[in-house]
C-alpha positions, 0 to 999 in steps of 0.5 A: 454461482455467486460468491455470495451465497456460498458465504453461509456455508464456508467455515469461520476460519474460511470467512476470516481468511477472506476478510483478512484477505480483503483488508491486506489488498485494501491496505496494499491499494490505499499505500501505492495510492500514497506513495505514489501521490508522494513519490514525486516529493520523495525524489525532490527531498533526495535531490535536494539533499544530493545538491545541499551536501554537494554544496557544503564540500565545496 
């Protein structure tokens, strides 16, 4: 039986905690996407900062 169809007979309180539900997963999807396109640049903005103090003592 599709999940669809039972949608009619679930309780408002049900609905809402399945659209809360859906929304916490698409935000969760949407932030790995981002930092995982940001990461890279993450990692070299830390290096770089190890490099430039490094650098300063010297």
């Amino acid at each position: 039986m599709p999940l669809i169809p039972r949608w009619r007979y679930m309780t408002d309180d049900s609905k809402a905690l399945v659209k809360r539900g859906a929304v916490s997963l698409l935000v969760v999807f949407l932030a790995v996407i981002v930092l995982r396109a940001l990461l890279p640049w993450v990692l070299l903005g830390v290096i770089a900062w190890f490099v430039w103090s490094w650098v300063a003592r010297r």
